[in-house]
C-alpha positions as CSV (number, residue, x, y, z in Angstrom):
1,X,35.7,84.1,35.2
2,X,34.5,86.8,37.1
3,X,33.8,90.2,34.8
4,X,35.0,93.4,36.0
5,X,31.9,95.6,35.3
6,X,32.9,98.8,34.0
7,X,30.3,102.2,34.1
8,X,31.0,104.5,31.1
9,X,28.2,107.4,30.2
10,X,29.0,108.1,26.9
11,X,27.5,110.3,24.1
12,X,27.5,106.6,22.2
13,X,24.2,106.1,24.0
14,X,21.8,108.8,23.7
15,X,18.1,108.8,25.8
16,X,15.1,109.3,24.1
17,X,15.0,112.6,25.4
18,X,18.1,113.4,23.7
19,X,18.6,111.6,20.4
20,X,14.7,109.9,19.6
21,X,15.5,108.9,16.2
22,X,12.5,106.9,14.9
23,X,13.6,104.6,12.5
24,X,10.8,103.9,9.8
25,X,11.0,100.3,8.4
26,X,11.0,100.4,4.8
27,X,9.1,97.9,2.9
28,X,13.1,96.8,1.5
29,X,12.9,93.9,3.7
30,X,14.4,90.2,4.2
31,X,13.1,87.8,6.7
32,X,16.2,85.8,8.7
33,X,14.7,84.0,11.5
34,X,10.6,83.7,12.0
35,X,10.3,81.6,15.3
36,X,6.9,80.5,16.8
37,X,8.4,77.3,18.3
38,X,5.6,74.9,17.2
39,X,8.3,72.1,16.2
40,X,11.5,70.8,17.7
41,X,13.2,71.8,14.6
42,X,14.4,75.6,15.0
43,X,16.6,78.0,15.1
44,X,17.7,77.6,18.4
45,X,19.2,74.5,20.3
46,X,17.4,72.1,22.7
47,X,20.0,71.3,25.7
48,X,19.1,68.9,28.4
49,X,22.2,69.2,30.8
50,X,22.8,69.6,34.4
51,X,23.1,73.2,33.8
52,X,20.6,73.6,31.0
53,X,17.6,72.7,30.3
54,X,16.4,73.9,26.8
55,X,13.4,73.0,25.1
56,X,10.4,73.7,23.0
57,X,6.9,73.4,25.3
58,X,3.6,74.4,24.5
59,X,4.5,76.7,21.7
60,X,7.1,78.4,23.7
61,X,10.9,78.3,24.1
62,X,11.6,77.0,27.9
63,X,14.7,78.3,29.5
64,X,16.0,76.5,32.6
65,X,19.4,77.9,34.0
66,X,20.1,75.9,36.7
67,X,23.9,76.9,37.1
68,X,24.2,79.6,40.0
69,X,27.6,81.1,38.9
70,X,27.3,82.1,35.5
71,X,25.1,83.3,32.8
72,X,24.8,81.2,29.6
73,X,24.7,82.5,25.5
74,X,22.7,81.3,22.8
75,X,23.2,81.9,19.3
76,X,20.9,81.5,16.5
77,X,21.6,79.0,14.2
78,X,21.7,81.0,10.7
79,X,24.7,81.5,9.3
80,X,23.5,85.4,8.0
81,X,25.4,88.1,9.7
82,X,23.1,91.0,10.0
83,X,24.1,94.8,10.1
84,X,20.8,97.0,9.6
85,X,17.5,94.7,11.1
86,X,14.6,94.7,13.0
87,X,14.2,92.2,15.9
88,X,10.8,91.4,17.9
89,X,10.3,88.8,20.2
90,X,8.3,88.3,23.8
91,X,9.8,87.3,26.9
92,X,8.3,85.7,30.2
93,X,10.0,85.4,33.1
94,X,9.5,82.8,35.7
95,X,9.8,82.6,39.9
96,X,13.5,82.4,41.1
97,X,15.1,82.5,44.2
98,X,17.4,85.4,42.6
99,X,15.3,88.8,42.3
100,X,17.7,90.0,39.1
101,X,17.5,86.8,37.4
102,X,17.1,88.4,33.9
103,X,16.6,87.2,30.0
104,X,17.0,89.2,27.3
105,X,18.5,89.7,23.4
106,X,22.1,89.2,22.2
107,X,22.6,91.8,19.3
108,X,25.6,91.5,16.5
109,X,27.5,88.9,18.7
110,X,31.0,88.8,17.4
111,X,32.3,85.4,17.2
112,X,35.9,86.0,16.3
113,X,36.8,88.5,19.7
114,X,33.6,87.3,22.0
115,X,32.2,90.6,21.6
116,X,28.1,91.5,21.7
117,X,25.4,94.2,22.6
118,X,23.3,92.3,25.2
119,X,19.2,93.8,26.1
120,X,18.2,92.0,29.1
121,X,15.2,92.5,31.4
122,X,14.2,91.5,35.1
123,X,11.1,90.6,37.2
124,X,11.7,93.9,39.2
125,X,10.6,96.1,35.9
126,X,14.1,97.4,35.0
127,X,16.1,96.8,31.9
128,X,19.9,97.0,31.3
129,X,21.8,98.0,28.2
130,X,25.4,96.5,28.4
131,X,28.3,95.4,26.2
132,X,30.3,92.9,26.1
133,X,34.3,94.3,25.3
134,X,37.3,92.3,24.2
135,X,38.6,91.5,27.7
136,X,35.3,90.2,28.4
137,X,34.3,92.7,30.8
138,X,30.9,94.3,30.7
139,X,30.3,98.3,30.2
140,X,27.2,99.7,31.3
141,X,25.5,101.7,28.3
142,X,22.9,103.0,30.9
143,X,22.1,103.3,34.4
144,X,23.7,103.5,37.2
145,X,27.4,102.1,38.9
146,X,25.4,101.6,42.6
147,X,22.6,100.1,40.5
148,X,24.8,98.0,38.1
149,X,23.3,99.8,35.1
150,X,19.6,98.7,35.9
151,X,17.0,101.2,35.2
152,X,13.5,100.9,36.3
153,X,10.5,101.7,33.6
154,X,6.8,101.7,33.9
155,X,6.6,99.9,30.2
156,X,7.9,97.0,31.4
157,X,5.6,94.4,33.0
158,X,7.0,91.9,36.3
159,X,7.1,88.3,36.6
160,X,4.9,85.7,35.1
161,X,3.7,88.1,32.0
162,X,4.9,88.4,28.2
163,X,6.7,91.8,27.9
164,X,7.1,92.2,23.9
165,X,10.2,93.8,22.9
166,X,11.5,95.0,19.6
167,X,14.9,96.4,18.3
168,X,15.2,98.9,15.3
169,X,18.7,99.3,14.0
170,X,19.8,101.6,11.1
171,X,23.7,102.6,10.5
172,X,24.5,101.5,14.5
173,X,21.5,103.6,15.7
174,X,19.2,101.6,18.1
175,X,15.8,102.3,19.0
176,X,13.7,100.2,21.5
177,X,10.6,99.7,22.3
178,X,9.0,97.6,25.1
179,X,5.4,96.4,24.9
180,X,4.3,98.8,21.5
181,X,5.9,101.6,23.3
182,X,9.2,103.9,22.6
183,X,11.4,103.6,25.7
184,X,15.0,104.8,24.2
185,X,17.6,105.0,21.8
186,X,21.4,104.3,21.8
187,X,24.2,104.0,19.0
188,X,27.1,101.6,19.4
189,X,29.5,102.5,16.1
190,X,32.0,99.3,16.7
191,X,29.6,97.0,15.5
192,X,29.4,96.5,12.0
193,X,27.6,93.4,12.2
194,X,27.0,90.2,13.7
195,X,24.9,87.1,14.7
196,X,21.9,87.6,16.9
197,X,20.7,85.8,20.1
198,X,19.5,84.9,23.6
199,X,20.8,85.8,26.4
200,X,19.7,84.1,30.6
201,X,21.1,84.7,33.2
202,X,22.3,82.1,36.6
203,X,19.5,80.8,38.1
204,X,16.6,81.8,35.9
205,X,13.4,80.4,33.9
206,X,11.8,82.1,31.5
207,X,9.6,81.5,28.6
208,X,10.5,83.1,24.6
209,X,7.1,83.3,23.1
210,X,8.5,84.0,19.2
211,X,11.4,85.0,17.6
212,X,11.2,87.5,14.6
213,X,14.6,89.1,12.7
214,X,14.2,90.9,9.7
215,X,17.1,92.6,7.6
216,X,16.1,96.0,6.4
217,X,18.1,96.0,3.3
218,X,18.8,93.1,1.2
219,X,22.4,93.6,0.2
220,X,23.3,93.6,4.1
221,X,23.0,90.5,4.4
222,X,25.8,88.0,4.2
223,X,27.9,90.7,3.0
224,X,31.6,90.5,3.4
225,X,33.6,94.1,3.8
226,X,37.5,94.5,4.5
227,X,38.6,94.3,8.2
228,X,40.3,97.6,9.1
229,X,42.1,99.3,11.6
230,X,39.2,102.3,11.7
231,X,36.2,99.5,11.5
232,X,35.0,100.8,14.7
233,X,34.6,104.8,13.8
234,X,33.3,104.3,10.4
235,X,29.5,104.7,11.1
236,X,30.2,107.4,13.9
237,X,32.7,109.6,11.3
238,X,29.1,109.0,8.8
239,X,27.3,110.0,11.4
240,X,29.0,113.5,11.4
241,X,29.1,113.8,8.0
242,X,25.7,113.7,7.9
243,X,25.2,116.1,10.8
244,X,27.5,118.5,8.6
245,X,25.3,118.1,5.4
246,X,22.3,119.0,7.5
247,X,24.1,122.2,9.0
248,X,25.1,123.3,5.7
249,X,21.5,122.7,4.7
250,X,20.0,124.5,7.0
251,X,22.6,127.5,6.7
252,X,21.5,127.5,3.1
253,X,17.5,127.8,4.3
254,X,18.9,130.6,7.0
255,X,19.9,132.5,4.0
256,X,17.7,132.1,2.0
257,X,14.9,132.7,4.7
258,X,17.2,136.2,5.1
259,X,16.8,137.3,1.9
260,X,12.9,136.5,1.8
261,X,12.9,138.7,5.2
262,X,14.7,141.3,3.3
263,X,12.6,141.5,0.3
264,X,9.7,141.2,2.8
265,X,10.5,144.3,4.6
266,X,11.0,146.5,1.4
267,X,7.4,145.3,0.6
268,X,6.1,146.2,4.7
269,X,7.3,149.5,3.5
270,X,5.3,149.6,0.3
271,X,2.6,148.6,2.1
272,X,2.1,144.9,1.7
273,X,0.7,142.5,5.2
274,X,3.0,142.1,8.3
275,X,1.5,138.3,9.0
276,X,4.5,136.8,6.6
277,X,6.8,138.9,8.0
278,X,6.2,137.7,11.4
279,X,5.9,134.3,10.9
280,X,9.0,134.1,8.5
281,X,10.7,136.0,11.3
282,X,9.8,133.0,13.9
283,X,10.6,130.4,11.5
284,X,14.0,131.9,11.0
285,X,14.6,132.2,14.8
286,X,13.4,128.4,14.9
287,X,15.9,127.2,12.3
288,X,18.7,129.6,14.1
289,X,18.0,127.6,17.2
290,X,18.0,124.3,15.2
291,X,21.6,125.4,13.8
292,X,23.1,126.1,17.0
293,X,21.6,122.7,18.2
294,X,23.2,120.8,16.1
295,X,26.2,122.9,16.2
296,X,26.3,121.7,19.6
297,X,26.1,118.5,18.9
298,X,28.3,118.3,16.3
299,X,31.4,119.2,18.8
300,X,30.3,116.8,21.1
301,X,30.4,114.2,19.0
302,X,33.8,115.1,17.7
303,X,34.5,115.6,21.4
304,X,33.7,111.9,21.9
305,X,35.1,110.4,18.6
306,X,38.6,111.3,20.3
307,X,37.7,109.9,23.3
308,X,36.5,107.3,21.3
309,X,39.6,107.3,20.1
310,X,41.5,107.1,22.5
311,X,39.8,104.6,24.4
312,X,40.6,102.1,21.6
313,X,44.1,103.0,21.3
314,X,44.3,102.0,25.4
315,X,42.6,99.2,24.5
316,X,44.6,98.2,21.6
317,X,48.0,98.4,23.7
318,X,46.7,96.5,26.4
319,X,45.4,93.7,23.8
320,X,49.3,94.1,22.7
321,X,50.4,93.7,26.0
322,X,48.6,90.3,27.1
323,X,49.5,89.2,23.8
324,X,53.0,89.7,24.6
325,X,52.6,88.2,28.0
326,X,51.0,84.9,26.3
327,X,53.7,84.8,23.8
328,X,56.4,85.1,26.4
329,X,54.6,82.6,28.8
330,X,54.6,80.0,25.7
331,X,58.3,80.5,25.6
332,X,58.6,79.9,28.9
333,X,56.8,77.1,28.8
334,X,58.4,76.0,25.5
335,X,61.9,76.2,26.9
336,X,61.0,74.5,30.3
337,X,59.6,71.5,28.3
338,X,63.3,71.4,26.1
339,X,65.1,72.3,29.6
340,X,63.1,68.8,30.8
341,X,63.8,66.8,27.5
342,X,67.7,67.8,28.2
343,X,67.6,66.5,31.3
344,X,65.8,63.6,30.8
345,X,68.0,63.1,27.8
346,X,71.0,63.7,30.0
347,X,69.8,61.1,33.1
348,X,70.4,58.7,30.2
349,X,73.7,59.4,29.2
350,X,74.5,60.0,32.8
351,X,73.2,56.4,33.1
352,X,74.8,55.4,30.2
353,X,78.2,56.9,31.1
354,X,77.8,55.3,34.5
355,X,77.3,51.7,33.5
356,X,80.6,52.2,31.2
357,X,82.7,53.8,33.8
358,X,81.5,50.8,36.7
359,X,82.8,48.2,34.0
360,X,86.3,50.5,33.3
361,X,86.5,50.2,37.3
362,X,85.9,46.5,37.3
363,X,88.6,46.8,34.7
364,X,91.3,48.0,36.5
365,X,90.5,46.5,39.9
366,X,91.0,42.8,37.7
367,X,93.9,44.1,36.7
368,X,95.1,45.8,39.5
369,X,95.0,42.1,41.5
370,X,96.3,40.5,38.2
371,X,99.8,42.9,38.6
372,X,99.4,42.9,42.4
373,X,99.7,39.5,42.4
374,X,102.8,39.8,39.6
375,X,104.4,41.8,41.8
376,X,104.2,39.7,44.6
377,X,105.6,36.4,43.0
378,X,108.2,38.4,41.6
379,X,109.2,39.4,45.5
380,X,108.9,35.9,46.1
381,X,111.4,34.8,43.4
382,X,113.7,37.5,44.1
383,X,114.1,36.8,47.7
384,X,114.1,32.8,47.4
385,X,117.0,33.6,44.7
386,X,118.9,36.2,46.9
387,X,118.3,33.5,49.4
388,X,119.8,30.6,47.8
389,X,122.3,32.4,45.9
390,X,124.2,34.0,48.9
391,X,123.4,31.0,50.7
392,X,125.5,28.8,48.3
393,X,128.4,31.2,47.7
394,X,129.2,31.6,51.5
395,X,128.8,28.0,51.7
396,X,131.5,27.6,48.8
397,X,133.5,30.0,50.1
398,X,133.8,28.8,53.5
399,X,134.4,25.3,52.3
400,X,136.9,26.8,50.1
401,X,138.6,29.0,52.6
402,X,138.4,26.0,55.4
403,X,140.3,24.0,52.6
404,X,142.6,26.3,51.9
405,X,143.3,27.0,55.5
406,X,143.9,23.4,56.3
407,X,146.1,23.0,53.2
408,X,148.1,26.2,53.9
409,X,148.7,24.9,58.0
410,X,149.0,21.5,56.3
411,X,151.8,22.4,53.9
412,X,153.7,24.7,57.0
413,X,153.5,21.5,59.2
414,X,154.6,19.3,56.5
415,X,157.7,22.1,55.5
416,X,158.1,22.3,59.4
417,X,158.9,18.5,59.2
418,X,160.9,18.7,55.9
419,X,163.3,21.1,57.2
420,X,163.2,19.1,60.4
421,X,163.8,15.6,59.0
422,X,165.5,17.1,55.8
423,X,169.1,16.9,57.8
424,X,168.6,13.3,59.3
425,X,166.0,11.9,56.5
426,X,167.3,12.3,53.2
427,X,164.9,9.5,52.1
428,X,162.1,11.3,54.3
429,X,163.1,14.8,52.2
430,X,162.5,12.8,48.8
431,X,159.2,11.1,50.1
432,X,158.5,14.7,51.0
433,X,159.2,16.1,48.2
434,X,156.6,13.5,46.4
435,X,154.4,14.8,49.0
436,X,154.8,18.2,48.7
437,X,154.5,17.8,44.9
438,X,151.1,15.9,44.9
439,X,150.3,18.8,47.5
440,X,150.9,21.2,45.1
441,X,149.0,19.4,42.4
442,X,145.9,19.5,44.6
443,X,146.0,22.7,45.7
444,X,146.1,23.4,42.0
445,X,143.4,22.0,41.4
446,X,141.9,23.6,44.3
447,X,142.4,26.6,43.1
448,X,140.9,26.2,39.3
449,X,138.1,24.5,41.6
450,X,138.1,27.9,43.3
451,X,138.2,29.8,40.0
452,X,135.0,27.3,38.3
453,X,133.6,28.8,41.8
454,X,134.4,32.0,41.0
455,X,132.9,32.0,37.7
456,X,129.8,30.3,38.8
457,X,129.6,33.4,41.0
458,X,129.5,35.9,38.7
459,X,126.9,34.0,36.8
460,X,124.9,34.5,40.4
461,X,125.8,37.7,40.9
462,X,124.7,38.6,37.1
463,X,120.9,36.6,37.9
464,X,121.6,39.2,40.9
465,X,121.5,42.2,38.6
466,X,118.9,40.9,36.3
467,X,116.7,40.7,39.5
468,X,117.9,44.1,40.0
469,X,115.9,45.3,36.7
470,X,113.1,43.3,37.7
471,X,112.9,45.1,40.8
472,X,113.5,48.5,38.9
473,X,110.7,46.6,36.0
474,X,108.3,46.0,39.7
475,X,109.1,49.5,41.1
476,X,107.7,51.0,37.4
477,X,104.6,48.3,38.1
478,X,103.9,50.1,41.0
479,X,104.3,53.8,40.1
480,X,101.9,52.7,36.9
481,X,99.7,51.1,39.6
482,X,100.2,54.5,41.9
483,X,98.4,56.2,38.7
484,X,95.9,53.8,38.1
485,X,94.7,53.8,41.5
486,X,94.7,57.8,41.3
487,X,92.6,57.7,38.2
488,X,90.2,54.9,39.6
489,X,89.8,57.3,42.5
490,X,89.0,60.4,40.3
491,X,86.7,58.5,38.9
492,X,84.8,56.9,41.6
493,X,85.0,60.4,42.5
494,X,82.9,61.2,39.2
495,X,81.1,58.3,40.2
496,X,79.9,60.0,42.9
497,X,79.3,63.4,41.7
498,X,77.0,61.8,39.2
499,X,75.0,59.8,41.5
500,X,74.5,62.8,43.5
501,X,73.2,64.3,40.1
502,X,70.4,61.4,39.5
503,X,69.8,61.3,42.8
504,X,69.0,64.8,42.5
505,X,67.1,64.2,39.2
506,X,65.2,60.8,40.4
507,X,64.2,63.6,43.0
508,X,62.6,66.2,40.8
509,X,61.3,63.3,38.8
510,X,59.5,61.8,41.9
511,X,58.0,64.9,42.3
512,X,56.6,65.1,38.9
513,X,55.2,61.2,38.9
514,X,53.8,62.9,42.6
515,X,52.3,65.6,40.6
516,X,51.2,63.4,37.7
517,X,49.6,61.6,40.5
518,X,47.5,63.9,41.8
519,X,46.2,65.6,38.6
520,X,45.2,61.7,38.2
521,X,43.2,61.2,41.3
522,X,41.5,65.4,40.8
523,X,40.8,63.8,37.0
524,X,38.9,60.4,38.3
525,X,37.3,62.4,41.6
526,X,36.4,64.9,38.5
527,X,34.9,61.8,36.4
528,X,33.8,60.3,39.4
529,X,31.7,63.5,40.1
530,X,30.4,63.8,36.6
531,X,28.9,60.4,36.6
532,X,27.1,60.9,39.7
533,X,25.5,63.9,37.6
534,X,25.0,61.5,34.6
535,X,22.8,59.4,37.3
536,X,20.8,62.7,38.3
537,X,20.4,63.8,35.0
538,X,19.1,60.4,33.7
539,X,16.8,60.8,36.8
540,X,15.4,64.1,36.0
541,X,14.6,63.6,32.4
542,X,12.5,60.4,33.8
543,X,10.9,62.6,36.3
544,X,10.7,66.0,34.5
545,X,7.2,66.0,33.8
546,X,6.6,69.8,35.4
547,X,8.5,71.6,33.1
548,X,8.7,75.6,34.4
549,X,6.1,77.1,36.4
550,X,2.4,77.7,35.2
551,X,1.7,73.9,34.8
552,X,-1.3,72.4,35.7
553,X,-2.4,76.1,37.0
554,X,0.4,75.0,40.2
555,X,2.9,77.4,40.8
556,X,6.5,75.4,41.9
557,X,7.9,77.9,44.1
558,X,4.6,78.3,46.1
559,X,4.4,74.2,46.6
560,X,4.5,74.1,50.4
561,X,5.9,70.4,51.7
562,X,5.3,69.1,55.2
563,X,5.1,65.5,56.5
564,X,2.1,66.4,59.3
565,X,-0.9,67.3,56.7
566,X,0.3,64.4,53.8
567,X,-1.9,61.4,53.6
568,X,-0.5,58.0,53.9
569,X,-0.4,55.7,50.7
570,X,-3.7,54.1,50.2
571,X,-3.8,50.5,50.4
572,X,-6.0,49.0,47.4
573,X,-8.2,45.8,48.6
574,X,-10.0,45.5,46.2
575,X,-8.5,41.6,44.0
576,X,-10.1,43.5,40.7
577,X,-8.1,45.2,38.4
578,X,-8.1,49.0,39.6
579,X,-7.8,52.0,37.5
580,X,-7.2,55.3,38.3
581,X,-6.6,58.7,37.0
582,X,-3.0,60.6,36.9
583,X,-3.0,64.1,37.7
584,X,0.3,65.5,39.1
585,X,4.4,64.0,39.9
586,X,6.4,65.5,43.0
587,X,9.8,64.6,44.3
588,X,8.5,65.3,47.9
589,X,4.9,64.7,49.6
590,X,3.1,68.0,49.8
591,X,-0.1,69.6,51.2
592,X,-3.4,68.0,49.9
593,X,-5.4,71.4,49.9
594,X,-3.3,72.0,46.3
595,X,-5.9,69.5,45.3
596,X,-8.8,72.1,46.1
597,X,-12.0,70.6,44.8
598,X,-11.1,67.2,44.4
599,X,-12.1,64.7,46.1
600,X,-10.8,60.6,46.9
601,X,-7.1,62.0,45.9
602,X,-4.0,59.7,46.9
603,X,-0.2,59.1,46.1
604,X,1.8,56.0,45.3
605,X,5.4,56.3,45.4
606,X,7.4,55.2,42.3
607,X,11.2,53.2,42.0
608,X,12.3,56.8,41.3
609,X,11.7,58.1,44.9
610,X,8.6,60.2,43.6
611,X,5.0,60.4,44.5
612,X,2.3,59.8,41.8
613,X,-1.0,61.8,42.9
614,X,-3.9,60.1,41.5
615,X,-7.7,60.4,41.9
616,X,-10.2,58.3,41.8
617,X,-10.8,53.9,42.1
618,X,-12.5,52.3,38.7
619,X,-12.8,49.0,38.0
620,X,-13.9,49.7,34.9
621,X,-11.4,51.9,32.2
622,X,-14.4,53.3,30.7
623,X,-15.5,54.9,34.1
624,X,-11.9,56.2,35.1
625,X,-11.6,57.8,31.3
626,X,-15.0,59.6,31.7
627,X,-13.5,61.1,35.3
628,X,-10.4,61.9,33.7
629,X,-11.8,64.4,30.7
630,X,-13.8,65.6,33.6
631,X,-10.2,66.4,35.6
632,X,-9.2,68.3,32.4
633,X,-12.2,70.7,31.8
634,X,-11.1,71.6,35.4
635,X,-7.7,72.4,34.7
636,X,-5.5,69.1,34.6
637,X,-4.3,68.9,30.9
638,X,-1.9,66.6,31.2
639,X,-4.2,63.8,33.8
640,X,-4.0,60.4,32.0
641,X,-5.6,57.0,33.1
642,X,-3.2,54.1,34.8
643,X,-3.8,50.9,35.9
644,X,-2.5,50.7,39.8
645,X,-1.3,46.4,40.8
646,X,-3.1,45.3,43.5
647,X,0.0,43.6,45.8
């Protein structure tokens, strides 16, 4: 993240010109840390990372910060918070392509809020005094904005040389010195106490010589005191108690020295020496001044204890409001992750619902068809009965009616006859008679025929009316069937609301499995990347033989490479066994005038893409071990004797 760095002059920091306390280190003393770095077991960590490269060489601690966009922290391993101590160590730094690349001291880091007093130093002689505030931004104790709170000093020495540095702290008063000399003194009163570090910035080597912390009082260490609101003003509001006490002590002497002057004068007067008087006089005038000093800065503290003040009450509501922020952005995101479970949770009974609503539909459509087809038989077998029914009746009836007819015009002919014969065939009236009687018997029984007829139509026109109901009984059927197919259309209706619904969900959820998809392939280009590092890293611990930048007497940024003045690999004829002697490892081919005085030097590049410089061609081990101790009384420590294969 980048830090907003914030410029604040203060009467928290004073100059040495201003507030030079000396603190005297009493003989009340307990040693926390006392680092040489002669073993790889200490108080601080060895990393071997991409970004870090940490470890314990030649008696020193070797800082390699190979990250370029932010500065790195590292605490001491002790457990001991400290509050009143005194801190020494020496710090080299090394070339770097950055001309502020800077080391320096972490002082009473705070682990809980990320909080810390940081001294740091560069290879351009300055020094910066910065601290590290709850939002993680810096604020400059010293120096200035345009400057970003560096401050050049003739104490400090530049790159490539040990500058010794050592921190006295008594009741949140600071005094440093650099090299054995005073340089200045600040007081920070929001730090009670705290673990103590190193701090390097992007980009930067640089060497830690030893490490020394000492805790002025015993009973400060590891000591545990109640959290308050007012932690941060405790040792500022001492700080003018104190200033109080001495004003009212020196009013005291003021008096006092008055009344001397007074008793002094009556004595001038008898006679006694003026020297006293005089040089009670100055001294008074000296303590008057002294008074009004501290007068002075007695209000501007109190000045600056409510500014003080107030800057942590800003603070505090500020620290409120991002709390309140996070708390309502965890709601948020609380709610949107139920809002999601609800909807996932309906898609399901939408789904659900779905399913059982397509089988209701199948439902009624079977039975739909089933009284669809009901209804149509029943048509059927109402108009094959109207059919036969009226068919047979009019068929009766005509017979009937035909008979009848033919009977009636019958019976007139015969009576025609009768009356006609009945004068001149008496015997013809009696035959008629017969006639007319048997007649008359079968129209009788025509006419109870007719009446069975009759009957048997009523029974047809009763099937008649009972097909009647059954058309009423079909008509019913098909308003129930009217309100089926209403409902069924509703619900398709629903149907389709609802698959516009998942549709719409199956749409956000695509998007999501899109999104999930794509944090996927950042994660494996992500793990994909960092295994590529793994391979460079496992390739640079193989190859890190120079570690920093004063091995061998060879300075790595001043290594010039060029491809027109390096040799070509010598080619070994000799069938013997050859030996040879070690003396330096490159990634690229460089100038052989590094090599000044030596003569017969060559390089054979390794499997790992580096050259191997070596001097000399032995048969003999004995012979190449005598030229090597000769390469390291000239400077080559770390020349060793190989054995080259003659392909």
């Amino acid at each position: 993240m980048k830090k907003i760095i914030i410029l604040s002059l203060s009467v928290f920091l004073f100059t040495s010109l201003s507030f030079a306390q000396n603190i005297e280190i009493s003989d009340n003393t307990l040693n926390i840390i006392k680092e040489d770095f002669n073993s790889s077991e200490n108080e601080f960590p060895i990393l071997t990372t991409i970004d870090n490269y940490f470890i314990v060489d030649n008696g020193d601690y070797l800082l390699s910060r190979n990250n370029t966009e932010s500065e790195y922290a590292i605490l001491a391993n002790t457990t001991n918070l400290v509050s009143d101590f005194r801190l020494r160590t020496s710090i080299r730094l090394g070339p770097s392509s950055d001309k502020r690349s800077s080391a320096g001291i972490i002082l009473k880091a705070q682990q809980k809020d990320n909080r810390a007093i940081i001294i740091e130093i560069n290879r351009k002689s300055e020094y910066r005094i910065k601290e590290l505030q709850f939002d993680q931004t810096y604020k400059f104790l010293i120096g200035k904005m345009s400057d970003r709170g560096w401050v050049k000093s003739n104490l400090l020495k530049g790159e490539d040389e040990y500058n010794s540095i050592e921190v006295r702290c008594e009741k949140n008063v600071y005094d440093l010195y650099v090299n054995n000399s005073f340089l200045t003194s600040f007081f920070v009163p929001n730090f009670k106490e705290g673990k103590m570090g190193i701090f390097i910035s992007p980009n930067c080597k640089a060497r830690i010589a030893y490490y020394y912390l000492d805790a002025i009082e015993v009973n400060t260490v590891n000591h545990i005191e109640e959290q308050q609101s007012d932690k941060k003003l405790i040792n500022l509001t001492n700080k003018i108690s104190q200033l109080e006490s001495e004003n009212i002590v020196l009013q005291n002497n003021n008096d006092r020295l008055s009344a001397d002057i007074t008793k002094l004068t009556k004595e001038l007067s008898s006679g006694i020496r003026t020297e006293d008087f005089e040089s009670l006089s100055m001294e008074n005038t000296s303590l008057n001044s002294e008074v009004n000093k501290l007068k002075s800065s007695l209000e501007s503290v109190k000045s600056e204890l409510d500014k003080g003040e107030k800057m942590i009450r800003e603070f505090s509501d500020v620290r409120t409001e991002l709390s309140t922020k996070i708390t309502v952005s965890e709601k948020e995101n609380s709610s949107l992750s139920s809002k999601i479970s609800e909807i996932k949770n309906k898609i399901k009974s939408l789904e659900t619902s779905k399913k059982e609503l397509t089988t209701e539909v199948k439902n009624l459509n079977t039975t739909s068809s089933s009284l669809k087809s009901k209804i149509s038989k029943l048509n059927s077998d109402i108009e094959r009965l109207k059919n036969s029914s009226s068919e047979k009746l009019t068929t009766s009836e005509k017979n009937l009616n035909n008979k009848i007819s033919s009977l009636t015009k019958e019976k007139k002919v015969l009576t025609a006859k009768l009356n006609t014969e009945e004068a001149s065939h008496k015997k013809t009236k009696d035959k008629l008679k017969i006639t007319t009687t048997d007649k008359t018997s079968e129209i009788t029984k025509l006419s109870d025929k007719l009446v069975t007829l009759q009957r048997k139509l009523k029974v047809i026109n009763a099937r008649i009316n009972n097909s009647e109901n059954l058309k009423s009984s079909v008509d019913a059927l098909k308003k129930e069937l009217s309100k089926k197919d209403a409902s069924i259309a509703t619900l398709v209706e629903k149907i389709n609301k609802l698959d516009s619904e998942i549709n719409t969900l199956q749409n956000n959820n695509n998007k999501l499995v899109n999104a999930v998809k794509l944090k996927n392939t950042e994660v494996s280009n992500l793990k994909f990347t960092i295994e590529e590092r793994d391979e460079k890293i496992e390739k640079m611990k193989k190859v890190f033989i120079y570690k920093g930048f004063d091995e061998n007497g060879i300075d790595s940024e001043k290594v010039k490479t060029t491809r027109t003045n390096a040799p070509k690999p010598k080619v070994i004829t000799n069938k013997n066994e050859i030996y040879s002697v070690q003396i330096a490892v490159y990634g690229n081919k460089i100038n052989m005038a590094q090599f000044d005085g030596l003569s017969d030097v060559f390089f054979v590049e390794s499997e790992y893409e580096t050259f191997l410089y070596m001097s000399g061609q032995f048969t003999n081990p004995n012979e190449a071990t005598v030229h090597k101790i000769k390469l390291i009384k000239k400077g080559y420590k770390d020349a060793f004797v190989v054995q080259l294969n003659n392909k």
